[in-house]
C-alpha positions, -999 to +999 in steps of 0.1 A: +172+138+097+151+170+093+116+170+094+091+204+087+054+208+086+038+213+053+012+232+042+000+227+005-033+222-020-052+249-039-068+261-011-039+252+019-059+226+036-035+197+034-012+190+062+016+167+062+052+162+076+080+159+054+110+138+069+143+152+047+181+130+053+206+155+067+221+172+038+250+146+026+238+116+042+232+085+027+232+085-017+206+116-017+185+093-049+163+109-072+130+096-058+111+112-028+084+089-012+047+100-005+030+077+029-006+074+024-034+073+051-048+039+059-088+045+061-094+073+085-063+071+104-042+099+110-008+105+087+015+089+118-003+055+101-013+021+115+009+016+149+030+047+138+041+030+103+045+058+086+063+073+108+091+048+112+094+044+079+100+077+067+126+078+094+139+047+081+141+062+048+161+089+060+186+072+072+192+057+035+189+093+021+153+096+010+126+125+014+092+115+021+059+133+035+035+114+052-001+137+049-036+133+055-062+134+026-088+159+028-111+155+058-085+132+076-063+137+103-050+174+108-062+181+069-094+201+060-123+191+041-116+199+005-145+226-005-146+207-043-175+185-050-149+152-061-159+119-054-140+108-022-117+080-047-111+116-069-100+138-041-078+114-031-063+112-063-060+149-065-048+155-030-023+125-039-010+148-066-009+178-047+017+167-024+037+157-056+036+189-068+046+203-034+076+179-031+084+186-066+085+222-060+103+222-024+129+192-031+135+195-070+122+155-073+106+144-098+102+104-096+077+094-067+070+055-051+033+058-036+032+040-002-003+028+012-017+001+033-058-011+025-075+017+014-037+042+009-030+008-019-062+015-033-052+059-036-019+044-047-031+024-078-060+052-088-027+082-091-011+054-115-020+074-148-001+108-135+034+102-154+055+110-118+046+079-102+074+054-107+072+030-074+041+013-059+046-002-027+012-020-017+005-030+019-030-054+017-034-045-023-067-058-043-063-094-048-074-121-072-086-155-056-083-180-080-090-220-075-058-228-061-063-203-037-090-214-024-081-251-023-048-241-002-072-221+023-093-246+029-066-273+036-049-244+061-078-245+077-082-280+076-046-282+094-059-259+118-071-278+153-084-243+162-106-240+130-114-279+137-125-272+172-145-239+161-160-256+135-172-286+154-188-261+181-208-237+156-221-273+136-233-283+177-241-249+184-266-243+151-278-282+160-293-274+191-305-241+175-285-214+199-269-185+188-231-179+180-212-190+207-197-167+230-164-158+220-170-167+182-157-144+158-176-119+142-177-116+106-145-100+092-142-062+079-132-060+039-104-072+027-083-073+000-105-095-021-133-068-014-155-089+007-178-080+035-197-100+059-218-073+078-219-052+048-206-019+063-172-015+041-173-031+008-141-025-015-145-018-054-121-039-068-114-033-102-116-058-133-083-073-127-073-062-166-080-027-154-059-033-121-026-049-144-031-022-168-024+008-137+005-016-127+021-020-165+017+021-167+045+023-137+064-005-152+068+008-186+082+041-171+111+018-155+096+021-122+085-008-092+058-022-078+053-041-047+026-061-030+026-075+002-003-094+021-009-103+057-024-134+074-057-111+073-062-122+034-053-158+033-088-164+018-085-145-013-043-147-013-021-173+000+012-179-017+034-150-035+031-172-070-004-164-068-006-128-079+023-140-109-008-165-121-032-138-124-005-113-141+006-138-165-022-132-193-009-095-190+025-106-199+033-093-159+045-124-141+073-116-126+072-087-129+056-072-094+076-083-061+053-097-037+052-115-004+025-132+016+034-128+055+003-152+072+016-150+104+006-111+107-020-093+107-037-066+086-020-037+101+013-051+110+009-051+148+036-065+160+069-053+165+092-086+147+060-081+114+070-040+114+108-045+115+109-067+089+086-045+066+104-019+073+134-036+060+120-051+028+107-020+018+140+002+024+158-027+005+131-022-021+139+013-021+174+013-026+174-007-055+152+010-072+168+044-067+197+023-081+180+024-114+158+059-109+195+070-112+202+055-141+177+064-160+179+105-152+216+101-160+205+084-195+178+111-197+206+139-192+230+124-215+198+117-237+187+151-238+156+138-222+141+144-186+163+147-162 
């Protein structure tokens, strides 16, 4: 494993670290992966994610760069007046063009937790992206959702409990009970208790059409949910439900993991993403492959 600094974007103010397999080692696919900030935090990602998993993707002989978005991190502010979402995109697509340029890829898999999903979806339309892999994606409650949440939480003696001493608690007209939970940040459903971070979800037609764009190309997509979005998602069939109208069930692998949390704290919930996604990864190279040696042979890109 090799990994360099790099310094990119029309006026040099990104900053990322590209992690490269030693020359030889592992199957060398046609794909390099780009690791996405999630919120404000620094490139090394959520409990050093990113990290780990470009080393992990190393090992299996992929190139990825883990960066920060302007104004995150080690990266300068971009001096553009963009929209945040907009910058993103275009600082998304500069370290494509950097990767492009330095490691001769052309074929990239976007990889982004919360907000990093959201940059990930927006850079669908750019033709390079072939592979999403989605950590805490939008989501798209729907009636069966919310049925199975509320009998998990009916099977829950700590919700029971909870419940029971907020109903005593609002009775005798006190406040919230020390130690009661505050209300919870945004999550994938876009929802905000205390109104300081509310997610724009898209109309879910315009959220299938960004995944269809990869899929048509032959590429990937992945979605994975924590425990942290049980109210809006609750069971992997879920997301084929809402696809289905969009002729897209099926079609996007996804998994709902309720016994972690948003960012993956704990070791057991890291290794096995970790996994998944570098299993993920290698079959899709599998058919990245295929389709530059049929572009070759084709005449077509290669």
């Amino acid at each position: 494993m090799i990994e360099k600094i790099a310094l990119f974007g029309g006026s040099r103010n990104l900053v990322g670290v590209v992690t490269q397999p030693v020359a030889g080692d592992g199957p060398a696919p046609g794909l390099a992966f780009v690791l996405l900030n999630a919120g404000v935090i620094h490139h090394v990602g959520p409990n050093r994610i990113n990290v780990k998993l470009a080393r992990r993707l190393a090992d299996s002989g992929f190139t990825s760069m883990r960066f920060d978005l302007s104004g995150i991190g080690d990266s300068r502010a971009s001096q553009s007046t963009l929209s945040f979402e907009a910058q993103a995109v275009a600082d998304i697509r500069a370290a494509m063009d950097y990767l492009q340029a330095a490691c001769a890829v052309r074929r990239f898999v976007l990889v982004g937790l919360c907000s990093g999903a959201d940059n990930a979806y927006a850079t669908t339309p750019d033709e390079r992206v072939y592979g999403l892999v989605m950590l805490e994606p939008y989501a798209y409650p729907t009636w069966r959702t919310r049925m199975r949440f509320q009998a998990m939480r009916l099977r829950s003696p700590l919700w029971l409990a909870n419940y029971v001493r907020r109903r005593i608690q609002r009775a005798l007209g006190g406040a919230r009970a020390p130690g009661e939970e505050s209300p919870a940040p945004a999550g994938p459903g876009g929802e905000s208790a205390s109104g300081s971070y509310v997610r724009r979800k898209p109309p879910l037609a315009d959220f299938a059409a960004g995944l269809r764009r990869v899929l048509e190309r032959g590429g990937a997509a992945m979605a994975t949910y924590s425990g942290s979005s049980l109210r809006v998602i609750n069971h992997a069939r879920e997301l084929d439900r809402v696809l289905r109208p969009f002729g897209l069930a099926g079609r996007v692998s996804c998994r709902v993991w309720s016994e972690t949390n948003h960012t993956f704290t704990e070791l057991s919930a890291q290794g096995r993403l970790l996994d998944t996604i570098v299993t993920w990864a290698v079959e899709l190279s599998g058919r990245s492959d295929g389709a530059v040696a049929a572009g070759r042979r084709s005449g077509g890109l290669g």
